[in-house]
C-alpha positions in Angstrom: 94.6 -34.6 -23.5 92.5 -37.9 -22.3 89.0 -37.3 -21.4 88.1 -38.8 -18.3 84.1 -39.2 -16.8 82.9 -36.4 -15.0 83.2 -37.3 -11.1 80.3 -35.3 -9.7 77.3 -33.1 -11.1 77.3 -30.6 -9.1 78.5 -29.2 -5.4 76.6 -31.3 -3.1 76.6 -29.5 0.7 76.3 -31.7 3.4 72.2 -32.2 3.2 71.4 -31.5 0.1 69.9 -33.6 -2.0 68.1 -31.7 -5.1 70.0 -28.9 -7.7 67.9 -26.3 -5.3 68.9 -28.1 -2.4 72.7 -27.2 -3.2 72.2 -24.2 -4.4 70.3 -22.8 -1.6 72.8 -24.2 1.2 75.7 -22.3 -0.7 74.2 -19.2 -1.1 73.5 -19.4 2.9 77.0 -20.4 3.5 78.2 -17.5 2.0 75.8 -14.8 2.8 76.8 -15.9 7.0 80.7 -15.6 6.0 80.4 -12.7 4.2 82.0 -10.5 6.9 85.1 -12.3 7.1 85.7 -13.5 3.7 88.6 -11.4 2.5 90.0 -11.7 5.8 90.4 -15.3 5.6 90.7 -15.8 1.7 94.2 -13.9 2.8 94.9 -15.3 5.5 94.4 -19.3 4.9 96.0 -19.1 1.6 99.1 -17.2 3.2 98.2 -14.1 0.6 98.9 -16.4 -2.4 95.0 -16.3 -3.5 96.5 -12.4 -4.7 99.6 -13.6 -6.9 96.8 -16.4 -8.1 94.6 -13.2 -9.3 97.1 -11.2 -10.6 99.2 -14.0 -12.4 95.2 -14.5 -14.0 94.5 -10.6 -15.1 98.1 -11.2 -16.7 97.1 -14.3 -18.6 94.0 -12.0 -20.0 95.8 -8.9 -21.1 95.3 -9.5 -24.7 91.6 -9.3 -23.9 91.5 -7.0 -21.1 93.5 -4.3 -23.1 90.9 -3.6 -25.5 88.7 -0.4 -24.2 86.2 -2.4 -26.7 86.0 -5.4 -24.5 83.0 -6.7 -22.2 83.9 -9.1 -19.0 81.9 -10.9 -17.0 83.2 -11.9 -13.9 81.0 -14.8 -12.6 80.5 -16.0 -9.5 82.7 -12.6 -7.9 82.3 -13.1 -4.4 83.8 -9.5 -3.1 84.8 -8.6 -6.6 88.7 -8.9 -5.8 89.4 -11.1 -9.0 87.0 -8.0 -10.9 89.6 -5.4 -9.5 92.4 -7.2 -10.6 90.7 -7.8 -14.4 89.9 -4.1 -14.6 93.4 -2.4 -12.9 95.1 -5.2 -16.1 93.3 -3.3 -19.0 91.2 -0.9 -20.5 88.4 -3.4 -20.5 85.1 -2.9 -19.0 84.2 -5.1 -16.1 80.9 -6.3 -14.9 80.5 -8.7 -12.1 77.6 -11.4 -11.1 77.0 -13.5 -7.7 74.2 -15.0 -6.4 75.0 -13.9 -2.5 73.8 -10.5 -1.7 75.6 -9.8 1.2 79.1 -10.3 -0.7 77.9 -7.9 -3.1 77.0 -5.8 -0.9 81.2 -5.5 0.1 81.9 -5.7 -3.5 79.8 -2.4 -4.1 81.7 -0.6 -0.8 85.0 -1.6 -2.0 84.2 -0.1 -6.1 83.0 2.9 -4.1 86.2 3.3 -2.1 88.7 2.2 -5.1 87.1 5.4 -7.3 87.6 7.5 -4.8 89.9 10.6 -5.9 92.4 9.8 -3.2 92.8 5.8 -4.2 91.5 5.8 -7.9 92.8 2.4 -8.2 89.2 2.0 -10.9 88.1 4.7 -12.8 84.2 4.6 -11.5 82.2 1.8 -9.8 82.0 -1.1 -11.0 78.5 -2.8 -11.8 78.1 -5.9 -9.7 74.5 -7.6 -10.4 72.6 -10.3 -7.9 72.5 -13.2 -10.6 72.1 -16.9 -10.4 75.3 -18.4 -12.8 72.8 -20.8 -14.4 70.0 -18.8 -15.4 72.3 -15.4 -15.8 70.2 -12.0 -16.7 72.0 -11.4 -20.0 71.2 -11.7 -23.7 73.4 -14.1 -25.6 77.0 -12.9 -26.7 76.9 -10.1 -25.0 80.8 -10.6 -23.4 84.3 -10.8 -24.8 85.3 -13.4 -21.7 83.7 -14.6 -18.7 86.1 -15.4 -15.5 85.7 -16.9 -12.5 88.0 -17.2 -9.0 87.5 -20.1 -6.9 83.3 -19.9 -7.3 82.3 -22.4 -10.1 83.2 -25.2 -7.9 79.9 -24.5 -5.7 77.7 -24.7 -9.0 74.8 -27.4 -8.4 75.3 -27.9 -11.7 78.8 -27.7 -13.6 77.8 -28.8 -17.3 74.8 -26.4 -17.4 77.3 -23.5 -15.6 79.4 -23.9 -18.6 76.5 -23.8 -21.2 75.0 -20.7 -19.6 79.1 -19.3 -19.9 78.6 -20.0 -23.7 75.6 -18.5 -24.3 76.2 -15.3 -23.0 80.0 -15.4 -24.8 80.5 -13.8 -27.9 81.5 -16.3 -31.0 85.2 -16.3 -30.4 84.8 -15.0 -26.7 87.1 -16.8 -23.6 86.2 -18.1 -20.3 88.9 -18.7 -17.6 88.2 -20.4 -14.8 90.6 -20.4 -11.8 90.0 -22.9 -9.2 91.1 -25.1 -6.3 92.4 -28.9 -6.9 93.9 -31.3 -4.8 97.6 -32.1 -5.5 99.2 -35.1 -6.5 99.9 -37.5 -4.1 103.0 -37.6 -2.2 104.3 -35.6 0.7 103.6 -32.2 -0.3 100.1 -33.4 -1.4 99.9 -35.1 2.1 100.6 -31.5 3.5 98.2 -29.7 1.8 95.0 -32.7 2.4 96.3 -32.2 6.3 96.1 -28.2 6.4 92.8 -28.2 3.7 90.8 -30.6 6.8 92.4 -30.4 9.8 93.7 -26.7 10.6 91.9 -24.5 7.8 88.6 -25.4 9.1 89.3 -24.4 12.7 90.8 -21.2 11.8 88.0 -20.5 9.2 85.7 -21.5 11.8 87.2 -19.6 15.0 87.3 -16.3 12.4 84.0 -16.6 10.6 82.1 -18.1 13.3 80.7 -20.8 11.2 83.2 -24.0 11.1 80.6 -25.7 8.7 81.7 -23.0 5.7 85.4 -23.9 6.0 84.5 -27.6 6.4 82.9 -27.4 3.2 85.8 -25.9 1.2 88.4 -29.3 2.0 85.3 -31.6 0.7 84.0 -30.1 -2.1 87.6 -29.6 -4.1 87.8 -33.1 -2.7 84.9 -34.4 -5.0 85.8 -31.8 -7.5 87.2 -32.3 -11.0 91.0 -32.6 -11.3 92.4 -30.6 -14.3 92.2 -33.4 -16.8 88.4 -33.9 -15.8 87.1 -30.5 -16.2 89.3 -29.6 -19.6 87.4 -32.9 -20.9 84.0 -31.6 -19.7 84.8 -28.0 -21.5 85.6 -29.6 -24.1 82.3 -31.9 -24.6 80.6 -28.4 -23.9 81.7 -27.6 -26.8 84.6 -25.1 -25.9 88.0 -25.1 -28.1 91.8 -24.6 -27.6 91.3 -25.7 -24.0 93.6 -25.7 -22.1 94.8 -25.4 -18.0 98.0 -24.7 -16.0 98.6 -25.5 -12.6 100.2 -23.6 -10.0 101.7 -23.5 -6.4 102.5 -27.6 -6.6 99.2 -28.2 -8.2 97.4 -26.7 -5.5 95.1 -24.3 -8.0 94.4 -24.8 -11.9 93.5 -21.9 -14.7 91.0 -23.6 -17.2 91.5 -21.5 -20.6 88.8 -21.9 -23.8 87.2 -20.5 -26.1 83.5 -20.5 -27.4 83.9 -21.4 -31.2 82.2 -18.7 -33.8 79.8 -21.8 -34.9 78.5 -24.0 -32.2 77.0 -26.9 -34.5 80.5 -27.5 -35.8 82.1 -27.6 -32.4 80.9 -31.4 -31.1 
């Protein structure tokens, strides 16, 4: 697999300039859209972002089937990819975002799947407020670390995937699922003209803030394409990566693993 330069650092909102800067305007964007998210996750990606979940938890069984098994699920937004990981397996399932008010509906939907007349998840699940760089967890304390569609807003992608490391276990997986931009030709063409033109005013006229869903088409413009990102895992320090794309090339599951002995992985 050819490495290729990293393209960007980090997400980069429109006005911001500094790590802070970024990180700040993305946590507002997604506290104000919040309300609508599920809504229009379905909606704009004509229910696929479900199969894309599912099709993941699948991928992790091996993992996910041990009742000894710890799993972080980073960046959870709602916690829908956290449902899907925990209804896969036996494993337990813990999940971390930095935007309080999508916690807040990840914490109403755990109550509701435990519920005697759904039971879809045994109890509640614990969801934690946590910046992804600087997480609130002692080193190796999970078995795999996930994350749907939330580590391209990181101000800082190299240090998101050190900050993965740490807290894996020697041996431990992360899996990152994540928009990219299709090749080029006339599918590709399609998908560029519904990412910019029509998603954003749907997302808009739904969520009441067009500059969210203006966002998404630009930053998995600027972010890596598979190739790019496997490279920077890999001089992270991460082994047996590996990615697949899926729907015409439209998403990308990143697959590694932290090595038992970090000094010999460079």
């Amino acid at each position: 697999m050819a490495e290729a330069a990293a393209p960007v650092k980090g997400t980069r909102p429109e006005g911001a300039v500094t790590e802070a800067d970024a990180a700040k305007k993305v946590r507002e964007m997604f506290t104000q859209i919040a309300p609508r998210y599920d809504l229009l996750n379905h909606l704009l990606s004509l229910q696929l972002d479900r199969l894309w979940r599912t099709r993941t938890a699948r991928l992790l069984h091996s993992i996910l089937n041990r009742p000894d098994a710890v799993v972080l699920d980073l960046c959870c937004g709602t916690g829908d990819l956290a449902f899907a990981l925990s209804r896969a397996g036996k494993a337990r399932i813990v999940g971390a975002d930095f935007a309080h008010t999508m916690l807040v509906r990840a914490r109403e939907k755990s109550a509701a799947l435990a519920q005697p007349s759904n039971q879809t998840v045994a109890t509640p699940m614990p969801f934690f407020e946590a910046d992804a760089l600087r997480l609130p967890f002692a080193g190796a304390s999970f078995d795999l670390v996930t994350s749907a569609f939330g580590f391209r807003n990181l101000a800082n992608y190299e240090a998101g995937l050190r900050e993965i490391q740490r807290v894996l276990k020697p041996g431990g997986a992360i899996a990152i699922l994540e928009f990219t931009e299709p090749p080029d030709g006339l599918l590709g063409g399609f998908y560029r003209w519904y990412f910019s033109k029509v998603l954003p005013r749907i997302g808009g006229l739904i969520s009441g803030d067009r500059s969210a869903y203006t966002y998404l088409p630009k930053s998995v413009a600027r972010f890596f394409r598979p190739p790019e990102l496997a490279a920077l895992m890999s001089a992270a320090g991460y082994q047996s990566v590996d990615y697949r794309a899926w729907t015409l090339g439209a998403v990308a599951l990143h697959t590694a693993i932290r090595p038992a002995d970090l000094s010999k992985s460079s």
